[in-house]
TIRO-2110 file (N, C-alpha, C; in Angstrom, 1 decimal):
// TIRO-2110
-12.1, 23.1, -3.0, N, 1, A
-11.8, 21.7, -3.2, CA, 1, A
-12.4, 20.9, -2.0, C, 1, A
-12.9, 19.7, -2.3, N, 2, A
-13.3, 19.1, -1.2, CA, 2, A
-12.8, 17.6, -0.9, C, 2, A
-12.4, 17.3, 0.2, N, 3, A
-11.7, 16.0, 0.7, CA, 3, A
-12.7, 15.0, 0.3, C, 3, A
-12.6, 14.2, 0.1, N, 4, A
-13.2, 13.0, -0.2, CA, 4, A
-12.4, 11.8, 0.7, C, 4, A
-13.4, 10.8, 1.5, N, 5, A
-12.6, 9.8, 2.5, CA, 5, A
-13.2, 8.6, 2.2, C, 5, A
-12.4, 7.4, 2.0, N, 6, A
-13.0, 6.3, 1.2, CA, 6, A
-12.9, 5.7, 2.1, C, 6, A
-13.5, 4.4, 2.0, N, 7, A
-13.9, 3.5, 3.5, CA, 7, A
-13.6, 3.7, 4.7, C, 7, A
-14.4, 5.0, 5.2, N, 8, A
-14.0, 5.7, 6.4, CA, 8, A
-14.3, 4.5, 7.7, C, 8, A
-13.9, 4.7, 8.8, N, 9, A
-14.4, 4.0, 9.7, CA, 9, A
-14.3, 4.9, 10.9, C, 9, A
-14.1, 4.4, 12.5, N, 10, A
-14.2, 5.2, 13.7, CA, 10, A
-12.7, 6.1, 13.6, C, 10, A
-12.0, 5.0, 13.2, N, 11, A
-10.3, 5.3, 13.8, CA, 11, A
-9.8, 6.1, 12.6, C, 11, A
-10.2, 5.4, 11.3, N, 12, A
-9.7, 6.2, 10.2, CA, 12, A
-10.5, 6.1, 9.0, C, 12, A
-10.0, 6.5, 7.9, N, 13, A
-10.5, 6.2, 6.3, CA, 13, A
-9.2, 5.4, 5.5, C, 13, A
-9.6, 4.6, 5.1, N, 14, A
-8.9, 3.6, 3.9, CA, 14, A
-8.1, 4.6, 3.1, C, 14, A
-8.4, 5.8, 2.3, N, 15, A
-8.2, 6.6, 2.2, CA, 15, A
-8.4, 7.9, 2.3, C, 15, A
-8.1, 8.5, 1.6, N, 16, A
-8.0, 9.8, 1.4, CA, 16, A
-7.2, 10.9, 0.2, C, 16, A
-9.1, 11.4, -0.6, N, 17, A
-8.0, 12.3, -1.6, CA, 17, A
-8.5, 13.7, -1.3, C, 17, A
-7.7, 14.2, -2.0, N, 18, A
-7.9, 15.6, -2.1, CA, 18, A
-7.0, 16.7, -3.3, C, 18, A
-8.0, 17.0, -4.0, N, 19, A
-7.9, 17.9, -5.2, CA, 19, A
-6.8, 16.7, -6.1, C, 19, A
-5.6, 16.6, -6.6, N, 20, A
-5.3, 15.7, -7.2, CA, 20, A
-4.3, 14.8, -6.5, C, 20, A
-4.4, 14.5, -5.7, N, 21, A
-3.8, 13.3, -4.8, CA, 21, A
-4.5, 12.5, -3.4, C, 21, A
-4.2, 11.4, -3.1, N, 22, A
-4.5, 10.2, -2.8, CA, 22, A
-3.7, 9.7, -1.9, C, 22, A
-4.0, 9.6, -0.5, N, 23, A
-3.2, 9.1, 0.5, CA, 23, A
-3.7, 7.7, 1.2, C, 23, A
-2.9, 7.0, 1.0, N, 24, A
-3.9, 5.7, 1.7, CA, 24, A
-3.1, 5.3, 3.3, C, 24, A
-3.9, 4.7, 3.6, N, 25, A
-3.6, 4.3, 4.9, CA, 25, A
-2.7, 2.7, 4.8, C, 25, A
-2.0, 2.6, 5.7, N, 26, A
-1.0, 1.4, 5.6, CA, 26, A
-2.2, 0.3, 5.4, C, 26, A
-1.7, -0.5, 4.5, N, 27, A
-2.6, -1.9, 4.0, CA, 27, A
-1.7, -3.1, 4.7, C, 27, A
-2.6, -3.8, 5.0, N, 28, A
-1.6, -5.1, 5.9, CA, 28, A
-2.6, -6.6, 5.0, C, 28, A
-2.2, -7.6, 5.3, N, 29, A
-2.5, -8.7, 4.8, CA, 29, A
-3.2, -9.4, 5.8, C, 29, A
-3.5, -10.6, 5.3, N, 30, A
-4.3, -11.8, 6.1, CA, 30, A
-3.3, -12.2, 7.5, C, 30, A
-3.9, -12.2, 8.0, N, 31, A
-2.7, -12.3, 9.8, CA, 31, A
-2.6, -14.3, 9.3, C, 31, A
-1.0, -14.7, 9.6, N, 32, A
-1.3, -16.2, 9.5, CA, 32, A
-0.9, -16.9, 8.2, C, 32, A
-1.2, -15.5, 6.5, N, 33, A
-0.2, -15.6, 5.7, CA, 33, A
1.4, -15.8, 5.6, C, 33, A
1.7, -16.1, 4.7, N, 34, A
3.5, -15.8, 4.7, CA, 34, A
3.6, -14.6, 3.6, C, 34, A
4.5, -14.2, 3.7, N, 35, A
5.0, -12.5, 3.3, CA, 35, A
4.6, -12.4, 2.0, C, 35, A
4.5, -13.5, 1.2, N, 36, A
4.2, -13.2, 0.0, CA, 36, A
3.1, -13.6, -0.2, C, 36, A
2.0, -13.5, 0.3, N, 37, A
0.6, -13.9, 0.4, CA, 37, A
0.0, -12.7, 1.0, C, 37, A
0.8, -12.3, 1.7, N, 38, A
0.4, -10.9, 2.6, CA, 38, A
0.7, -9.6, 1.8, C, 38, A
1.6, -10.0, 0.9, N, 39, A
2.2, -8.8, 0.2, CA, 39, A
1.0, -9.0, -1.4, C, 39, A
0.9, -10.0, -1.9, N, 40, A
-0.1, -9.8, -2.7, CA, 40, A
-1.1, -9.6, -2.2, C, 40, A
-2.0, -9.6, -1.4, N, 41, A
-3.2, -9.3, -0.1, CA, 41, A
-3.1, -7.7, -0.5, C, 41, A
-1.7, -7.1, 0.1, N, 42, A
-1.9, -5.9, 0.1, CA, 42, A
-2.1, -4.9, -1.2, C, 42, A
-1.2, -5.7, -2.1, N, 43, A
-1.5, -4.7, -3.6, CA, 43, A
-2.6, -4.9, -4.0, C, 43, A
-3.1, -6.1, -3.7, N, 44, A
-4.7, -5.5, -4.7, CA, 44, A
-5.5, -5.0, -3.6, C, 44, A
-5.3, -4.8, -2.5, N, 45, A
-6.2, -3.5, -1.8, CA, 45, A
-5.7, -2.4, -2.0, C, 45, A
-4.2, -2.1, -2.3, N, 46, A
-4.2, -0.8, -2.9, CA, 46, A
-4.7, -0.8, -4.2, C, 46, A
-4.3, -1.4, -5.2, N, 47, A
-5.4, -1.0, -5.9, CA, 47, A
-6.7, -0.8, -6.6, C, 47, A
-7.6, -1.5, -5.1, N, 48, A
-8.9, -1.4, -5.3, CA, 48, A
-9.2, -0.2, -4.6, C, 48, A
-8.1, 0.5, -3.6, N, 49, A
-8.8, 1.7, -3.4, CA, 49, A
-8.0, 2.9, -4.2, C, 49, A
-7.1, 2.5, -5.3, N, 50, A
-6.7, 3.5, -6.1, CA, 50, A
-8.1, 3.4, -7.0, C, 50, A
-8.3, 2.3, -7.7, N, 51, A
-9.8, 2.7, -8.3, CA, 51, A
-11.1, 3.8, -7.8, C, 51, A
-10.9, 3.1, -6.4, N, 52, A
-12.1, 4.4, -5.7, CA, 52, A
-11.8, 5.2, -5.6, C, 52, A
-10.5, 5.8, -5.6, N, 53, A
-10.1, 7.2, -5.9, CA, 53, A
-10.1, 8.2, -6.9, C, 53, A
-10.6, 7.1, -8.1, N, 54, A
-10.2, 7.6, -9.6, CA, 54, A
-8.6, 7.2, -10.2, C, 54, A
-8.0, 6.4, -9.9, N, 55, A
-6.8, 6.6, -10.3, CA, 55, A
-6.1, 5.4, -10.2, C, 55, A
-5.0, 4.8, -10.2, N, 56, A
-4.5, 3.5, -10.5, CA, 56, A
-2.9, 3.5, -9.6, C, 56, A
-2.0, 2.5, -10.5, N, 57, A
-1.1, 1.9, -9.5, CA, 57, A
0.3, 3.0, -10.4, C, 57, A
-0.2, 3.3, -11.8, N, 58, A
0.6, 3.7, -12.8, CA, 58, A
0.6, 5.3, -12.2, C, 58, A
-0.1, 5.8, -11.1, N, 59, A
0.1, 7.2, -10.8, CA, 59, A
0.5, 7.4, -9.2, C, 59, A
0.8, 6.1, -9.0, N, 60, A
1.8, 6.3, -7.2, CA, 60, A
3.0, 6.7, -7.3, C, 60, A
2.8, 7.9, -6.7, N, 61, A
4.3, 9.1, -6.6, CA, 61, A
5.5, 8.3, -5.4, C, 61, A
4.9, 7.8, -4.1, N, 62, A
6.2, 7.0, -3.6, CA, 62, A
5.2, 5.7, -2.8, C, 62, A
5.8, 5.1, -2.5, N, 63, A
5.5, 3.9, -1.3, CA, 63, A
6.4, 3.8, -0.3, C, 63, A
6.2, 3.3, 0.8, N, 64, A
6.9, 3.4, 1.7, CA, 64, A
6.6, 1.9, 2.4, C, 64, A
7.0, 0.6, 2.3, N, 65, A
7.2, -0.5, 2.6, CA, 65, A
7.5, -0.8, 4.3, C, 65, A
6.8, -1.6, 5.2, N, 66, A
7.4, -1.7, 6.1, CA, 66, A
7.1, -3.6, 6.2, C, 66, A
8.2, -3.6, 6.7, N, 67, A
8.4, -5.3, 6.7, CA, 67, A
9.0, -5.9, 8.2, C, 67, A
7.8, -6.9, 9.1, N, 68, A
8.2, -7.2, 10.3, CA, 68, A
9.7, -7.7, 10.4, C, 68, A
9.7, -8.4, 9.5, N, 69, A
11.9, -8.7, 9.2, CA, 69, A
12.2, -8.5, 8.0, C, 69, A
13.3, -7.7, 7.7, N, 70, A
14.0, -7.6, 6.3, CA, 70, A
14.6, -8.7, 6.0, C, 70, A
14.4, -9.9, 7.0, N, 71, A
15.1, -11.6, 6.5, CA, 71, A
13.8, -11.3, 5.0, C, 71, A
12.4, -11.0, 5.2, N, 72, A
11.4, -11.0, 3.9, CA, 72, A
11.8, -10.1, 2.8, C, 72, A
12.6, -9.6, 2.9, N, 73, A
12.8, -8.0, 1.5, CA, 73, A
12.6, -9.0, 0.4, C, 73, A
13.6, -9.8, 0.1, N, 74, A
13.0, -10.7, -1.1, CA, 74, A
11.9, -11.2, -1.8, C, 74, A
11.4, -12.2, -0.4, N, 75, A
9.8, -12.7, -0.8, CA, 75, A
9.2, -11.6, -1.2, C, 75, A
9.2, -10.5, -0.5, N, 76, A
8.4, -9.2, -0.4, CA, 76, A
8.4, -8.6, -2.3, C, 76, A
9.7, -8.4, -2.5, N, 77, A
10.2, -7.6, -3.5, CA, 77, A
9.7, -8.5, -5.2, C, 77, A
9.9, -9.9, -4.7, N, 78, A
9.1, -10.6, -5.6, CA, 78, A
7.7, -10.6, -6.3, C, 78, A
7.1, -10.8, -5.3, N, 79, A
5.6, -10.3, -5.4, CA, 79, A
5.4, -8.9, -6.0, C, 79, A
6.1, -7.9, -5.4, N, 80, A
6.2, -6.1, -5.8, CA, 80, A
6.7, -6.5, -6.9, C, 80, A
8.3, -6.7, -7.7, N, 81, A
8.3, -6.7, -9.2, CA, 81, A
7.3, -7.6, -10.2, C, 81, A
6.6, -8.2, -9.7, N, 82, A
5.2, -8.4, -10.8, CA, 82, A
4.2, -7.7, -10.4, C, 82, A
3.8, -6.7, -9.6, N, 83, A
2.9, -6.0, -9.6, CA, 83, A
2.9, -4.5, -10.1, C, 83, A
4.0, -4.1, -9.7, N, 84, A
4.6, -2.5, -10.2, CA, 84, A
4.4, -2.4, -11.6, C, 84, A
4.1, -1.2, -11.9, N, 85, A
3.8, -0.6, -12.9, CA, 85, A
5.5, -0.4, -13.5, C, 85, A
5.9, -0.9, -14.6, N, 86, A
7.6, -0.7, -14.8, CA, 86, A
7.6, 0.6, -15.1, C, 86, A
6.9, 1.0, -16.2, N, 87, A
7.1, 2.1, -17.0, CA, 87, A
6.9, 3.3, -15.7, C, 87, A
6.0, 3.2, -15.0, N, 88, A
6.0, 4.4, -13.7, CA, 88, A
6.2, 4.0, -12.5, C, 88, A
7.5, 3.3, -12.2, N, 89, A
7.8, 3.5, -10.8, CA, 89, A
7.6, 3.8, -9.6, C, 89, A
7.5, 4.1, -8.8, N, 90, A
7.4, 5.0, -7.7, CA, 90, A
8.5, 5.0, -7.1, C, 90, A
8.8, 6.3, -6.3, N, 91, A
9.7, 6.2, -5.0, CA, 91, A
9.3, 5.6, -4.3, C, 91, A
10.5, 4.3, -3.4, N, 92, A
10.0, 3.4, -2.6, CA, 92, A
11.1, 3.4, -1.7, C, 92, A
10.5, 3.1, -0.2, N, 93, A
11.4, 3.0, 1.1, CA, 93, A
10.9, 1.6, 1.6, C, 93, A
11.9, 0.9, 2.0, N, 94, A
11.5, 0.1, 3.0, CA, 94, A
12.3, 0.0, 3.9, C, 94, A
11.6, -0.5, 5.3, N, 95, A
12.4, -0.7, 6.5, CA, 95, A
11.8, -1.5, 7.3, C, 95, A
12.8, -1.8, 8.6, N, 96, A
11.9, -3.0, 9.4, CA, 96, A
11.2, -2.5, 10.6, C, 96, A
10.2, -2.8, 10.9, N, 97, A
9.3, -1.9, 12.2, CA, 97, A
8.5, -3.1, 12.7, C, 97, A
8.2, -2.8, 13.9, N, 98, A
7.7, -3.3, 14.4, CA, 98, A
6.1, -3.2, 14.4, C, 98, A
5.2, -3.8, 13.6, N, 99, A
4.0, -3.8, 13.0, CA, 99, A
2.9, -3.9, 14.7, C, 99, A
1.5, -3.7, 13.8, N, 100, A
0.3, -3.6, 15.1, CA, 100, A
0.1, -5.2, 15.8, C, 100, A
0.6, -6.0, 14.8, N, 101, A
0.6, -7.2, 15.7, CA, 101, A
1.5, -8.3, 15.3, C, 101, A
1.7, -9.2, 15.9, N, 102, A
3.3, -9.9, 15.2, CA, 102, A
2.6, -11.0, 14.6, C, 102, A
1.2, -10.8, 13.7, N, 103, A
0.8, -11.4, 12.3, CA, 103, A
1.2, -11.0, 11.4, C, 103, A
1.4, -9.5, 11.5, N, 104, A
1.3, -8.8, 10.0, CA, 104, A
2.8, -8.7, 9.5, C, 104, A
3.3, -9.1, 8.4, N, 105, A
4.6, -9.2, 8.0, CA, 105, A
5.1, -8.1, 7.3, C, 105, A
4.1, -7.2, 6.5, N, 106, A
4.3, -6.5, 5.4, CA, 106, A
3.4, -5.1, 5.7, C, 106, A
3.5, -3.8, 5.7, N, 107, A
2.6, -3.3, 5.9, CA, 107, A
3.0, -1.9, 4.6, C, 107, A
2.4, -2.0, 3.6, N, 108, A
2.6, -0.8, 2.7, CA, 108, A
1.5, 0.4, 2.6, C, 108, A
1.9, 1.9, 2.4, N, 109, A
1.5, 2.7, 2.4, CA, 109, A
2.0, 4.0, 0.7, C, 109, A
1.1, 4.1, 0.6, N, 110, A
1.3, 5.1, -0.8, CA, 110, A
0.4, 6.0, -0.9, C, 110, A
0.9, 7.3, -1.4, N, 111, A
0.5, 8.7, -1.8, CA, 111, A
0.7, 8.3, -3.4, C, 111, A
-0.6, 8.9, -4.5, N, 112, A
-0.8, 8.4, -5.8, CA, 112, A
-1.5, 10.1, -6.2, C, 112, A
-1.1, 10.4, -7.4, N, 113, A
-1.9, 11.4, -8.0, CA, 113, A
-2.9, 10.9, -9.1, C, 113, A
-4.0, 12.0, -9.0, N, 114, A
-5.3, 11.5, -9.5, CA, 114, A
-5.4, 12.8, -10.7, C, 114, A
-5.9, 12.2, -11.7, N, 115, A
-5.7, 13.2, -12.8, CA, 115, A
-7.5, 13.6, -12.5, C, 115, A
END
């Protein structure tokens, strides 16, 4: 099987699959957005690189949510329940961390299987 690395760069790749699963690298939003501008920002980069993976938003096994303050879980969660796939879920974590810069409000990461 061979790895495949989508928008590779110095530091990392956008992604990453291999044989039938898909790791992406944390997606962050426009620095200067508010959380729900940042959080739509980030779903459709995930799933423009679930596309270049072969695969979509209906085959993400978990997410893992990180949010500069959980004062946002809401705004955040808003934006997420119109984007999620209902019928396939994913397991989801979120917590509050302290992000790469104090623009970024939202920073999500997901593992997706690729048929």
């Amino acid at each position: 099987m061979s790895i495949t690395r989508i928008e590779p760069g110095a530091r990392m790749s956008q992604a990453v699959a291999y044989g039938n699963l898909v790791w992406l690298a944390g997606q962050v939003g426009n620095p200067g957005d508010d959380v729900a501008a940042q959080t739509a920002t980030v779903l459709a980069n995930i799933d423009r690189l679930l596309a270049a993976a072969g695969t979509d938003k209906s085959k993400i096994l978990s997410a893992t949510v990180w949010l500069a303050d959980m004062a946002d879980f809401a705004a955040m969660n808003r934006v997420w329940d119109g984007w999620v796939d209902l019928a396939n879920p994913p397991a989801r974590a979120t917590g509050e961390s302290k992000l790469a810069t104090p623009d970024y409000l939202v920073e999500i990461i997901v593992v997706a299987a690729r048929d």
